[in-house]
N, CA, C and O atoms as a DFTB+ gen file, in Angstrom:
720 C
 N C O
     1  1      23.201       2.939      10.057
     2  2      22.804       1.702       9.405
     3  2      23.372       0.561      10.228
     4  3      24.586       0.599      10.426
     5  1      22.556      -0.629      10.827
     6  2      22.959      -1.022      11.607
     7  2      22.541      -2.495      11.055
     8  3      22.226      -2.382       9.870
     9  1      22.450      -3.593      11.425
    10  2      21.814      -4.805      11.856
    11  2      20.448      -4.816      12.190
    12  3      19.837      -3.848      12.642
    13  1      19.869      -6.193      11.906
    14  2      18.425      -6.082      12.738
    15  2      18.741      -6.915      13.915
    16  3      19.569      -7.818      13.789
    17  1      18.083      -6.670      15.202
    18  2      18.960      -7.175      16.691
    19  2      17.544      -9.104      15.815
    20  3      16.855      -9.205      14.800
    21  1      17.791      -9.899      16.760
    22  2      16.910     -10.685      16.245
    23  2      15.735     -10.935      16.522
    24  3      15.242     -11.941      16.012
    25  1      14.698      -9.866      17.665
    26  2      13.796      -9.578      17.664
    27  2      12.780      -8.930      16.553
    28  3      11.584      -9.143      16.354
    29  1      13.847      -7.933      15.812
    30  2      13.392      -6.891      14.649
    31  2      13.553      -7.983      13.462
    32  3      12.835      -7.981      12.462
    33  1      14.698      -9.013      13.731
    34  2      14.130     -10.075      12.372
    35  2      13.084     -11.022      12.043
    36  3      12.514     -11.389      11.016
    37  1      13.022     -11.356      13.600
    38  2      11.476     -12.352      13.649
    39  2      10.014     -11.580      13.103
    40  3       9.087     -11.955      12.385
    41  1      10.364     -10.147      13.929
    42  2       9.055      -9.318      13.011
    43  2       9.149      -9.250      12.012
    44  3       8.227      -9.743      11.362
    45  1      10.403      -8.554      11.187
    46  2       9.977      -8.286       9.444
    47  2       9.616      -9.916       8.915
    48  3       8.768     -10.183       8.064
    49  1      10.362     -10.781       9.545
    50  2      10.269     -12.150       8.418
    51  2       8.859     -12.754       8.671
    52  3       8.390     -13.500       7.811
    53  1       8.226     -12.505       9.684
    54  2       6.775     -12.645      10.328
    55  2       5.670     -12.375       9.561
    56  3       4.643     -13.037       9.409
    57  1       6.142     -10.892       8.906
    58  2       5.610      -9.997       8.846
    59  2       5.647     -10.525       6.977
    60  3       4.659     -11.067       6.480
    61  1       6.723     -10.292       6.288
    62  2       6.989     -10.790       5.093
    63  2       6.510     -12.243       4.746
    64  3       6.182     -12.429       3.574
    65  1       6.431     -13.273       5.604
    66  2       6.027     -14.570       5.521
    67  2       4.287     -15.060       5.375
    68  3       3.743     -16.094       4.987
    69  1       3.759     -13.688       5.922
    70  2       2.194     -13.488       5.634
    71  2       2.270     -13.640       4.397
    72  3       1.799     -14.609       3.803
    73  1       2.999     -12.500       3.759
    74  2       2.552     -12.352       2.358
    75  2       3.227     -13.789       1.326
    76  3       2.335     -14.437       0.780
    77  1       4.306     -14.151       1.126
    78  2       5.235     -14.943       0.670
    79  2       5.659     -16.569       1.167
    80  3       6.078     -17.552       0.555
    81  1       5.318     -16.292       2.586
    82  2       5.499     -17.675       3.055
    83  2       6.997     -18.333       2.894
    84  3       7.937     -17.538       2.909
    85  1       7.238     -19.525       2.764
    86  2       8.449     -19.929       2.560
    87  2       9.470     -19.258       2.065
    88  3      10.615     -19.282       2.516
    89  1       9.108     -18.677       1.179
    90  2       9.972     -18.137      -0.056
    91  2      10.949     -16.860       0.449
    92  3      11.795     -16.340      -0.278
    93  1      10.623     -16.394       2.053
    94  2      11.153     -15.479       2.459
    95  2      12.858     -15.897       2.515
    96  3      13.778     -15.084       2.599
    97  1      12.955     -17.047       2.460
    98  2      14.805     -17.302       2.436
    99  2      15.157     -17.016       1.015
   100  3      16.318     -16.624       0.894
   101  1      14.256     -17.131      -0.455
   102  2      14.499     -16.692      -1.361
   103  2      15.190     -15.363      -1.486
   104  3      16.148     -15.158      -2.230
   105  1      14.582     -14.408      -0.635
   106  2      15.152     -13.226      -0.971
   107  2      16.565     -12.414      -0.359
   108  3      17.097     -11.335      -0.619
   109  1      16.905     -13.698       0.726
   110  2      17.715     -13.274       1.477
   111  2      19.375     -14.122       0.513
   112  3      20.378     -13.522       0.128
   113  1      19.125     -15.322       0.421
   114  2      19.777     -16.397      -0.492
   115  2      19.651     -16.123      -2.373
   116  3      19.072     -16.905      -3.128
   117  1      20.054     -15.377      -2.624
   118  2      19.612     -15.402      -4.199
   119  2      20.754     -15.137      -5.193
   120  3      21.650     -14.322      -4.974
   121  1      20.655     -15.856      -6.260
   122  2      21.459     -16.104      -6.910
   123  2      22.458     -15.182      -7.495
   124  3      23.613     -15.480      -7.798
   125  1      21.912     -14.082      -7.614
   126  2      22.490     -13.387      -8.409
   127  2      23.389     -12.013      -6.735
   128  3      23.661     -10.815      -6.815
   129  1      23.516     -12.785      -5.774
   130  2      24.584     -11.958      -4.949
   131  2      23.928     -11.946      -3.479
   132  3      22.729     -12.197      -3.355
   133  1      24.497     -11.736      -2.699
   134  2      23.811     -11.943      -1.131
   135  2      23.193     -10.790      -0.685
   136  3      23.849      -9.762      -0.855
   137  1      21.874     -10.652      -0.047
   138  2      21.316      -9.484      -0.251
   139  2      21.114      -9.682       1.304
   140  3      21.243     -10.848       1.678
   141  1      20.789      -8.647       2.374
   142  2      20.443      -8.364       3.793
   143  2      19.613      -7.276       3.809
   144  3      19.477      -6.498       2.865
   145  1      18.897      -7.188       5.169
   146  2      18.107      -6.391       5.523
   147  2      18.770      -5.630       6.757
   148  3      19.193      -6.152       7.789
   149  1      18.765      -4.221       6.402
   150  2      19.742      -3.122       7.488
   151  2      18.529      -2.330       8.206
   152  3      17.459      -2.193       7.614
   153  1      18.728      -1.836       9.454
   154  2      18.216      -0.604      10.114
   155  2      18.726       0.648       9.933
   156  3      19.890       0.940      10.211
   157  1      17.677       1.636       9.344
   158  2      18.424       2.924       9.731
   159  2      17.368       3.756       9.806
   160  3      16.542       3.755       8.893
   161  1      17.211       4.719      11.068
   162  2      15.671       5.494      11.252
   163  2      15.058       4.779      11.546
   164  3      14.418       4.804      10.494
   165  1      14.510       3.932      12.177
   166  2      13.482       3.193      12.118
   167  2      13.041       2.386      10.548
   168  3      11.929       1.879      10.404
   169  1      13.869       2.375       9.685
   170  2      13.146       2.305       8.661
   171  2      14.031       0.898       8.248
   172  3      15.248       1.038       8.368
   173  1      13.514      -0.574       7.727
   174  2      14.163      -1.540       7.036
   175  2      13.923      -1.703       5.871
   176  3      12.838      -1.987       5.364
   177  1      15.574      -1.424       5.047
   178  2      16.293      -1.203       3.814
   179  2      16.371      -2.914       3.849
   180  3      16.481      -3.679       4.807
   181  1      16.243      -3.230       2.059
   182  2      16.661      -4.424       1.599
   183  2      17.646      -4.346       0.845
   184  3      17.365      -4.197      -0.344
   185  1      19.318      -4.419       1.262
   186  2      20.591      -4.005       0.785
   187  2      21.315      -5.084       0.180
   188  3      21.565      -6.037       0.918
   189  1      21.853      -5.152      -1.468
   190  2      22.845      -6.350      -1.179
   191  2      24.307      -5.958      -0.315
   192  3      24.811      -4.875      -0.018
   193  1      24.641      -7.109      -0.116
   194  2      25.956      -6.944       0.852
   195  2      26.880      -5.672      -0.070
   196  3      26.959      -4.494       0.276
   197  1      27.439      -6.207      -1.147
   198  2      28.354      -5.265      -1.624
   199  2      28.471      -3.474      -1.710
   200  3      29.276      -2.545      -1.649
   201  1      26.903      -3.826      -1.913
   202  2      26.474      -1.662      -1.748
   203  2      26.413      -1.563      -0.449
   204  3      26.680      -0.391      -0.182
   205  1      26.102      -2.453       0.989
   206  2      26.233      -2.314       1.887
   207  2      27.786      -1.933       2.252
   208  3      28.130      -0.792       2.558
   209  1      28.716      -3.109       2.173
   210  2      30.070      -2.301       2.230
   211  2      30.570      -1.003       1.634
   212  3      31.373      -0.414       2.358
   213  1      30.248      -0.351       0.343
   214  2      30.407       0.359       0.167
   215  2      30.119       1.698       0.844
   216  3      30.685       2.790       0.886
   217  1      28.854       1.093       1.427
   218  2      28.082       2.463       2.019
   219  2      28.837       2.844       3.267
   220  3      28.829       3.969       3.767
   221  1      29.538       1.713       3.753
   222  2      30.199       1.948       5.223
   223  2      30.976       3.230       4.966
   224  3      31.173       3.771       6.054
   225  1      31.487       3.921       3.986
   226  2      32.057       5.201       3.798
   227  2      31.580       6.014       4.721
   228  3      32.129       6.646       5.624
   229  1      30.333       5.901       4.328
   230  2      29.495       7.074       4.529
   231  2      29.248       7.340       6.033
   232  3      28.831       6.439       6.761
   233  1      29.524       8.661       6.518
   234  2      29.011       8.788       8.295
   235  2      27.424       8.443       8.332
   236  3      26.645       8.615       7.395
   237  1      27.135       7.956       9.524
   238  2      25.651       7.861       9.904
   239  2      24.454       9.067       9.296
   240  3      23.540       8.918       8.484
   241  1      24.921      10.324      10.094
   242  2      24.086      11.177       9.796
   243  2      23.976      11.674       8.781
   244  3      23.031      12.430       8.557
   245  1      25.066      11.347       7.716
   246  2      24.980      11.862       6.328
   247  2      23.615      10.996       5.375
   248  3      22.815      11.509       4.593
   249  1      23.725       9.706       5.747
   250  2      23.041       8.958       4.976
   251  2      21.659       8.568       4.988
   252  3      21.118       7.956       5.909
   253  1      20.861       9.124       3.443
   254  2      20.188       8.854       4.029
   255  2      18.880       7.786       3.969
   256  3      17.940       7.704       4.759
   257  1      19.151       7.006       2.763
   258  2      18.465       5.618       2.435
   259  2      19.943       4.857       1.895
   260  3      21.070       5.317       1.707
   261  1      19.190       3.054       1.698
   262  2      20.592       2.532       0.936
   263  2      19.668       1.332       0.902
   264  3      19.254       0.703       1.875
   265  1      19.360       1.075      -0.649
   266  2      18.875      -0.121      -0.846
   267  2      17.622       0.284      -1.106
   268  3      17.323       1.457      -1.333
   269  1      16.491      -1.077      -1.077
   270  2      15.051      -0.453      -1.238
   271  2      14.739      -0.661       0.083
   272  3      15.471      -1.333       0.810
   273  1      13.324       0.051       0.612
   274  2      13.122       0.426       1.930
   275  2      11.903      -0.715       1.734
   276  3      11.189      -0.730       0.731
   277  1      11.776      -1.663       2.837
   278  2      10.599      -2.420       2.695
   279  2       9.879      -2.172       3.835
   280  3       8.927      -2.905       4.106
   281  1      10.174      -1.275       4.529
   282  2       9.200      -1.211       5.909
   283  2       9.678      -0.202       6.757
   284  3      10.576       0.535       6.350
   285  1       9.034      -0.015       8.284
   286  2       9.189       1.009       8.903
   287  2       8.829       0.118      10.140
   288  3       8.251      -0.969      10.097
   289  1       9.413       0.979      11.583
   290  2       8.924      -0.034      12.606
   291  2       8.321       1.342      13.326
   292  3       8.892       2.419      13.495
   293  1       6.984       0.942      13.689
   294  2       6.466       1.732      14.437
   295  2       6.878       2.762      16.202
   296  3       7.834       2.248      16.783
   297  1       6.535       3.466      16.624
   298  2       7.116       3.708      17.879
   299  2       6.566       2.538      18.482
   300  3       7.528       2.024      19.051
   301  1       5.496       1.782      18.691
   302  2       4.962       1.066      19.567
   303  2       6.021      -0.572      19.180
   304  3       5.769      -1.603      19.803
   305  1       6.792      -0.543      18.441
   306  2       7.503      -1.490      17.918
   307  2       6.987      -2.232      16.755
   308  3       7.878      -2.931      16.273
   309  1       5.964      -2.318      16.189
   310  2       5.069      -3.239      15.354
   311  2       6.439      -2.502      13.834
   312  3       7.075      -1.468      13.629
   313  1       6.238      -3.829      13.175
   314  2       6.410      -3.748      12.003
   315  2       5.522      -3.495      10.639
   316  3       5.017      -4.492      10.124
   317  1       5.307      -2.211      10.032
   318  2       4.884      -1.965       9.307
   319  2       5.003      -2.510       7.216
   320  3       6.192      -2.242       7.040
   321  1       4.658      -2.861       6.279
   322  2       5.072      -3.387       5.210
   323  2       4.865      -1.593       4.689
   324  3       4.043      -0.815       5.172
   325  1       5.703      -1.337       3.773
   326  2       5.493      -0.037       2.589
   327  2       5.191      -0.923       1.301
   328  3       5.083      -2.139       1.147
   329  1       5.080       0.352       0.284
   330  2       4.548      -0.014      -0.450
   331  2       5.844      -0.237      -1.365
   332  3       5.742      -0.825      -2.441
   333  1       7.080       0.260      -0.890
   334  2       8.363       0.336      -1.370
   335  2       8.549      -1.179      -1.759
   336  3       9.257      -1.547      -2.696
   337  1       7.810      -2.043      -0.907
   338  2       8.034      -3.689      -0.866
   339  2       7.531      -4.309      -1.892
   340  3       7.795      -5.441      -2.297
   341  1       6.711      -3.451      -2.354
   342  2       5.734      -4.601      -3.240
   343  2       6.587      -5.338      -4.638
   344  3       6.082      -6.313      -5.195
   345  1       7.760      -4.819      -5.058
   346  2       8.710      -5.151      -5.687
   347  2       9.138      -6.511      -5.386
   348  3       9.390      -7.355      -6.247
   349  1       9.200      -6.663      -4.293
   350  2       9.748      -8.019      -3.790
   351  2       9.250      -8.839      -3.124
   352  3      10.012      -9.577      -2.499
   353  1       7.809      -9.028      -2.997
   354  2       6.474      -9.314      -2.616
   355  2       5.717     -10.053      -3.600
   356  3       5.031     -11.036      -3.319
   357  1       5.891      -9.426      -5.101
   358  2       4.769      -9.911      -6.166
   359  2       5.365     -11.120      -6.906
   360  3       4.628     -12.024      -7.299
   361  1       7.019     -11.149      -7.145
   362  2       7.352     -12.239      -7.643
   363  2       7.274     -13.841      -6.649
   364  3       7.514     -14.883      -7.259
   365  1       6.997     -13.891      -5.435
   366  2       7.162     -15.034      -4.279
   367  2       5.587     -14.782      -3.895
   368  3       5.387     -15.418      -2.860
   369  1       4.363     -14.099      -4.316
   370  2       3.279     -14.271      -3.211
   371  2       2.259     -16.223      -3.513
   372  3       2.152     -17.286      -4.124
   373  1       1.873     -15.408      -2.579
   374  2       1.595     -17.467      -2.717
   375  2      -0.027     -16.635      -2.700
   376  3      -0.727     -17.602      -3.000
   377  1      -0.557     -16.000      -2.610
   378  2      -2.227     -15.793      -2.624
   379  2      -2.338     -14.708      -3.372
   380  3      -1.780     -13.752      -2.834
   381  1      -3.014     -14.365      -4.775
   382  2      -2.763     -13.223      -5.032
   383  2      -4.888     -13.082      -5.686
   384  3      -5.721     -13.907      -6.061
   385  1      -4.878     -11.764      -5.504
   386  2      -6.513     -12.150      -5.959
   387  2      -6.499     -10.563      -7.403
   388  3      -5.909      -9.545      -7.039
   389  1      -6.891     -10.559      -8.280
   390  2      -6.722      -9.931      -9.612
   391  2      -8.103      -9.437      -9.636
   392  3      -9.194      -9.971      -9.432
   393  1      -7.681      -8.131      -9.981
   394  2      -9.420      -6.636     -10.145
   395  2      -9.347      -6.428     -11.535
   396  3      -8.375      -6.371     -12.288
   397  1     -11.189      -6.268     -11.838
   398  2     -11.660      -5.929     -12.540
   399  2     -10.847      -5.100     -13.421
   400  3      -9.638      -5.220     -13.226
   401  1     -11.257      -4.153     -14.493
   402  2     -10.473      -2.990     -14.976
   403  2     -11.165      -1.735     -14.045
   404  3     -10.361      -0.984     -13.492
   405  1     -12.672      -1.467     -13.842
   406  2     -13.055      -0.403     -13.504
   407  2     -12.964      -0.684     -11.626
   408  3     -13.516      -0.052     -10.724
   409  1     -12.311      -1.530     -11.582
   410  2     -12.545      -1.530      -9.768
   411  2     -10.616      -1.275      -9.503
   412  3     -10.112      -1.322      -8.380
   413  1      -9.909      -1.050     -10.628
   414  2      -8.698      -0.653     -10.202
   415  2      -8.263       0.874     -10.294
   416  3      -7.121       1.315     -10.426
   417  1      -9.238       1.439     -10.211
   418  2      -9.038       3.110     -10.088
   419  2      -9.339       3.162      -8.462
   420  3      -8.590       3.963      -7.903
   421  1     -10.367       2.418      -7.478
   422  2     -11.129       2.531      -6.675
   423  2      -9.688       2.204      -5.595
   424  3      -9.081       2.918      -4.797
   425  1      -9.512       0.657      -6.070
   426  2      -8.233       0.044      -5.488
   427  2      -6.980       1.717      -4.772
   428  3      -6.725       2.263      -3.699
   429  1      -6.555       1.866      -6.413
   430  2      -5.541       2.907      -6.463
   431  2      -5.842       4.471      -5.593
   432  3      -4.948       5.304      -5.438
   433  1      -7.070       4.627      -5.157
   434  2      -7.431       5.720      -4.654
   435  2      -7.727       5.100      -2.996
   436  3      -8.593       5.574      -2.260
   437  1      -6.914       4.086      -2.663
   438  2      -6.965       3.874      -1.106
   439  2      -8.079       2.684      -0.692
   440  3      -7.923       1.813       0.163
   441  1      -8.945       2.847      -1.328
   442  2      -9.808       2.058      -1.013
   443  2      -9.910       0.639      -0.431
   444  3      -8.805       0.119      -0.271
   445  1     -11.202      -0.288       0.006
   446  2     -10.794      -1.671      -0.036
   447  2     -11.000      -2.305      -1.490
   448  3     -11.185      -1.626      -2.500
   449  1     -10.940      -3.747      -1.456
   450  2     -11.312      -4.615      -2.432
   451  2     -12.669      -5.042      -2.483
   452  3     -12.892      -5.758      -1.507
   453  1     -13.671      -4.904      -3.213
   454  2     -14.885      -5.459      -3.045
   455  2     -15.322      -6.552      -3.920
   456  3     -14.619      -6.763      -4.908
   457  1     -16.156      -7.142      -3.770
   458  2     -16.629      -8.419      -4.229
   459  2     -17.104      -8.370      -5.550
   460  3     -17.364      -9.365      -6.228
   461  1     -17.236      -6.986      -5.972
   462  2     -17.968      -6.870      -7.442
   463  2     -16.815      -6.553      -8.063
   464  3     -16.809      -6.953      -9.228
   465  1     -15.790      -5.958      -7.715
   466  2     -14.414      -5.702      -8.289
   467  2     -13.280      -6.901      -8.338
   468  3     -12.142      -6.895      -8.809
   469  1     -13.821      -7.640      -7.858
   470  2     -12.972      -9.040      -7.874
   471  2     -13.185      -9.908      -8.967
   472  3     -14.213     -10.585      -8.963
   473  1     -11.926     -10.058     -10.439
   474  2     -12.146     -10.873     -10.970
   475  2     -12.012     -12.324     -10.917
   476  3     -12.648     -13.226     -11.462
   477  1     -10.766     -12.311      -9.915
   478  2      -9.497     -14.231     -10.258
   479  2      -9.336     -14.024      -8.677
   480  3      -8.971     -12.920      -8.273
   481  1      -9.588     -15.009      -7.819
   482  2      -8.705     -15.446      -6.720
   483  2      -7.671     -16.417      -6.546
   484  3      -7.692     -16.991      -7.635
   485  1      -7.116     -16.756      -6.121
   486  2      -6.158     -18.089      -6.116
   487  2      -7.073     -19.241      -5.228
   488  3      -7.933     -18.775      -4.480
   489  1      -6.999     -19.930      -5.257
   490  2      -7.606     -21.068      -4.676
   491  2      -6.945     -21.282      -2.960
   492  3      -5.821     -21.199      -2.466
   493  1      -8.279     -21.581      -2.450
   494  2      -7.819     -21.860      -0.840
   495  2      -7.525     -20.953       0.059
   496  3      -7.247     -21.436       1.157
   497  1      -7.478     -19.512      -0.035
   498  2      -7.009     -18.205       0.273
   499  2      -7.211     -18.173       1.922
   500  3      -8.244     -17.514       2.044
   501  1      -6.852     -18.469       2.993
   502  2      -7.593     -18.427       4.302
   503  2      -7.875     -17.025       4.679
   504  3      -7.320     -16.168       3.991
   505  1      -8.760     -16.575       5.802
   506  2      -8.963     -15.343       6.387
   507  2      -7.999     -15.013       6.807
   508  3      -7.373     -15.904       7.380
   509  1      -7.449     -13.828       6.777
   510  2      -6.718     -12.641       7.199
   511  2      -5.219     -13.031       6.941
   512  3      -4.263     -12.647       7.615
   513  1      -5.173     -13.996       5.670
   514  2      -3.793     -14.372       5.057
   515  2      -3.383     -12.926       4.160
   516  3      -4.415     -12.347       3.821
   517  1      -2.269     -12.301       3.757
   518  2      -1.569     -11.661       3.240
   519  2      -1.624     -11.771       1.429
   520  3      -0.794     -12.473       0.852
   521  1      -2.583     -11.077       0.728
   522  2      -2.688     -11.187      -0.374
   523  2      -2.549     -10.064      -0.969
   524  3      -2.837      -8.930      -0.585
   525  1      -1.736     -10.717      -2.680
   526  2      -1.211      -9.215      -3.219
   527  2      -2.110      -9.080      -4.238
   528  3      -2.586     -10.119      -4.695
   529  1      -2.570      -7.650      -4.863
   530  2      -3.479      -7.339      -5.402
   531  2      -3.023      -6.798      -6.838
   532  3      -2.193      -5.895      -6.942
   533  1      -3.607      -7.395      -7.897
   534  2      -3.092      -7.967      -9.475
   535  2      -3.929      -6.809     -10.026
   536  3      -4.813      -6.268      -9.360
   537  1      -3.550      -6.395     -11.494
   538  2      -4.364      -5.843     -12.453
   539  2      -4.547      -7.328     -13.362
   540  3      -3.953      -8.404     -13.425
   541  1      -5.715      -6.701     -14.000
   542  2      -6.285      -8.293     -14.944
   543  2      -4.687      -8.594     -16.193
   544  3      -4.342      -9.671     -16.678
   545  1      -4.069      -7.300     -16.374
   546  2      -2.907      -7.738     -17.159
   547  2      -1.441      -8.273     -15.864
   548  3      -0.244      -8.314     -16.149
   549  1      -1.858      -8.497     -14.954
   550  2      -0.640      -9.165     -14.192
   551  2       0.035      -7.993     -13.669
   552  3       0.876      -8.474     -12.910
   553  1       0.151      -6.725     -13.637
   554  2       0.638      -5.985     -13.241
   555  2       0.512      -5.833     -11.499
   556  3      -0.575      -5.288     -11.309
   557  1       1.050      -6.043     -10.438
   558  2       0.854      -5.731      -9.113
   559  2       0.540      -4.270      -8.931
   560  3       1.292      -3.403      -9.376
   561  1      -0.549      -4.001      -8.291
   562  2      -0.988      -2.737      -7.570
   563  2      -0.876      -2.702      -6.376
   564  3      -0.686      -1.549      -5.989
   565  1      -0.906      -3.525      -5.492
   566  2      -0.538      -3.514      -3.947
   567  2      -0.616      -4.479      -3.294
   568  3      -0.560      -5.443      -4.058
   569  1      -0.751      -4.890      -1.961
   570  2      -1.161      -5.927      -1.175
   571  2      -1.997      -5.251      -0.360
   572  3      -2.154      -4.052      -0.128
   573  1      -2.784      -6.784       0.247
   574  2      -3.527      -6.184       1.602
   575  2      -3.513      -7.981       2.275
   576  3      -2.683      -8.890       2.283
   577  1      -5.153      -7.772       2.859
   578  2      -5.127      -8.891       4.037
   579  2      -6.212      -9.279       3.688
   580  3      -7.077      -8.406       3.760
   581  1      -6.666     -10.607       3.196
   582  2      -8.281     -11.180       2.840
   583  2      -8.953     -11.119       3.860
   584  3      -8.564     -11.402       4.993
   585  1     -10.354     -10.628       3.441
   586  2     -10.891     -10.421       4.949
   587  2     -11.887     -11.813       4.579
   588  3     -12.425     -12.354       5.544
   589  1     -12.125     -12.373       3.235
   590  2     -13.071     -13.685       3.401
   591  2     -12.261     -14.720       2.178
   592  3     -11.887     -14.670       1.006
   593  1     -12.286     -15.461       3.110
   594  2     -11.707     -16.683       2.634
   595  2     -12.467     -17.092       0.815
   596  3     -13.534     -16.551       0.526
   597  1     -11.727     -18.116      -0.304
   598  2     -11.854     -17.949      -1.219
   599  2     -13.356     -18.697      -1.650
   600  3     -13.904     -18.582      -2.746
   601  1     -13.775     -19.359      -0.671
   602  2     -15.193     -19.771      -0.465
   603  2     -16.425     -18.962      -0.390
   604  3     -17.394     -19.110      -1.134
   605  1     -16.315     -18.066       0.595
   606  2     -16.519     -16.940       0.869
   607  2     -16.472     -15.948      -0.088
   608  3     -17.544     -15.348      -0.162
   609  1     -15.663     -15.576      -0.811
   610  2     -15.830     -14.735      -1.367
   611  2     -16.511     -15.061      -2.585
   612  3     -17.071     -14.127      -3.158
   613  1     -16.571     -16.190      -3.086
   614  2     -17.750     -16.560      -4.288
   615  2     -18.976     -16.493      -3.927
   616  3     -19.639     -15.933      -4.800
   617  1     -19.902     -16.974      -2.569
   618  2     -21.067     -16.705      -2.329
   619  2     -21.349     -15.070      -1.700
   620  3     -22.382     -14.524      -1.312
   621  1     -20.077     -14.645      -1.790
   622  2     -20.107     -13.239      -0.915
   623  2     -21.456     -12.214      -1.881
   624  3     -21.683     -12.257      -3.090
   625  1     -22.021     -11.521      -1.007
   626  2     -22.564      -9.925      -1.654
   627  2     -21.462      -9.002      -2.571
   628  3     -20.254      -8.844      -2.390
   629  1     -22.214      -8.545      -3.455
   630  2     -21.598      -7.585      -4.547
   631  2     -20.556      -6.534      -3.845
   632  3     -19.430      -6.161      -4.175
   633  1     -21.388      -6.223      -2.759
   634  2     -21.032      -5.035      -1.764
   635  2     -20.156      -5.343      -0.902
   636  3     -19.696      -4.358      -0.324
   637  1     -19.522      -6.850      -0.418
   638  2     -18.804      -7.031       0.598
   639  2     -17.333      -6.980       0.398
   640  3     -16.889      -7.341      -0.693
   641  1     -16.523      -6.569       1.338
   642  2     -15.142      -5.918       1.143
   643  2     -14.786      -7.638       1.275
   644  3     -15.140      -8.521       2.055
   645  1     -14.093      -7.592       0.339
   646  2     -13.079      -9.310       0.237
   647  2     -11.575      -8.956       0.402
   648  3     -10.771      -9.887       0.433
   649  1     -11.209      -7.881       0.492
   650  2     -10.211      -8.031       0.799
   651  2      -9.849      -6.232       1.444
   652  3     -10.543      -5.288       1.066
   653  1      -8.677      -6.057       2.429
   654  2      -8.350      -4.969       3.358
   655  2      -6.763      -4.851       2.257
   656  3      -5.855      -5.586       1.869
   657  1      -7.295      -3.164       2.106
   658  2      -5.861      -2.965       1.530
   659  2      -4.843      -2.453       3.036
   660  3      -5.182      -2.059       4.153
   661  1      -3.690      -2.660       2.486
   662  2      -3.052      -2.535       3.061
   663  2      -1.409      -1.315       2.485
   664  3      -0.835      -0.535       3.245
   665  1      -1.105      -1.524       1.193
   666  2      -0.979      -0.582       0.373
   667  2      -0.960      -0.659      -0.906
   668  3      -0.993      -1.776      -1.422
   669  1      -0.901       0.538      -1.726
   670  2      -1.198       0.222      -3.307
   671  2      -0.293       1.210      -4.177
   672  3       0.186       2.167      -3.568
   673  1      -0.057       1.101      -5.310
   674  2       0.709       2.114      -5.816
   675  2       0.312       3.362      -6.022
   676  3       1.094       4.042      -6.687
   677  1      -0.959       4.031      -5.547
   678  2      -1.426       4.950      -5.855
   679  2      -0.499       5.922      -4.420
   680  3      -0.340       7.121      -4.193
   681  1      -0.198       5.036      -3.933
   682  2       0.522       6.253      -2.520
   683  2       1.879       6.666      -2.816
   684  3       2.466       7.410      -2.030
   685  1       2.377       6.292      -3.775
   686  2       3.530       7.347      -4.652
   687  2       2.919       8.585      -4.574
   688  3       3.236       9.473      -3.782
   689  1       1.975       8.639      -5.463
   690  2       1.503      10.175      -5.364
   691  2       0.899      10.400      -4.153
   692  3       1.329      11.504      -3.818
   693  1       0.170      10.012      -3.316
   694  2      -0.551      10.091      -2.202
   695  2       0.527      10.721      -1.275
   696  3       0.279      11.885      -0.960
   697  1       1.544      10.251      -0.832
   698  2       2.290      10.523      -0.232
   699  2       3.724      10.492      -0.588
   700  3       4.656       9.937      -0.005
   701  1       3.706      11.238      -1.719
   702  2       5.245      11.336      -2.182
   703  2       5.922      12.223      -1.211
   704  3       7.023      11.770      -0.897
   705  1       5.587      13.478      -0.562
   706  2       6.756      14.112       0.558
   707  2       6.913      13.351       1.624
   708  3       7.701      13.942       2.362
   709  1       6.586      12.370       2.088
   710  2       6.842      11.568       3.134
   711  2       7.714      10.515       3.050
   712  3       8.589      10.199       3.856
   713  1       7.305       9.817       1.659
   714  2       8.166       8.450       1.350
   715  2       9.407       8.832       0.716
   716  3       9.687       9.744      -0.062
   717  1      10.366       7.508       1.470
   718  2      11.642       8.081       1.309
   719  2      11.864       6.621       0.567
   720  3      12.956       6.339       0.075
């Protein structure tokens, strides 16, 4: 468990700032105790400081998460979002667009977002901005990436994907032996 060098911070906060925008110092600054983002495996944990010290007990190879995991960095270096994130994603998103009832089974089974499954957008949404994806009762199911702006997606076809998932809660089960 290490530090992020400050290359690996410009990506996650890059990367987190799609979705959240400003608000990314929110999560680092917050009231209720100082929270950081650690490396370990390739994988970035969102730790507060204090369980972080604690964890220093622990040898390297023994350990083997600490905190919630918000991402993974690829071999090619790219920073990946999990779905582990969406916890800390849905309270700060600044674009969020809300599905039908019968287009959130479709959502949850991997799928994209389509235009007939789209009930509520947020206003102003630009192309390929970072949007998190609502049940009509407010519940977050995942994020993805708008593929048509919020203009766009009102004159859009029934059939046209309005938005690229990116992940959803259905990959708990999808890939529960993998996710750590």
């Amino acid at each position: 468990m290490r530090p992020l060098t400050e290359e690996e911070v410009k990506k996650v906060f890059e990367k987190l700032a799609k979705y959240i925008g400003e608000n990314v110092k929110l999560l680092v600054d917050r009231p209720d105790g100082s929270y950081c983002f650690r490396l370990h495996k390739d994988r970035v944990y969102y730790v507060s400081e204090e369980l972080m010290k604690k964890a220093s007990n622990v040898q390297r190879k023994n350990l083997l998460s600490l905190g919630s995991c918000v991402g993974k960095f690829t071999k090619s270096g790219k920073f990946h979002l999990l779905i582990t994130a969406l916890d800390y994603l849905a309270p700060y998103a600044k674009y969020k667009m809300w599905l039908k009832p019968n287009a959130e089974q479709t959502f949850l089974y991997g799928n994209h977002v389509l235009k007939s499954g789209l009930s509520r957008v947020t206003e102003n949404v630009p192309q390929y901005q970072g949007v998190v994806i609502y049940s009509m009762s407010d519940m977050p199911l995942g994020f993805g990436v708008a593929a048509k702006t919020t203009q766009e997606c009102r004159h859009a076809d029934p059939s046209t994907i309005v938005a690229l998932r990116q992940a959803d809660i259905g990959e708990y089960l999808r890939t529960e032996d993998t996710l750590t």
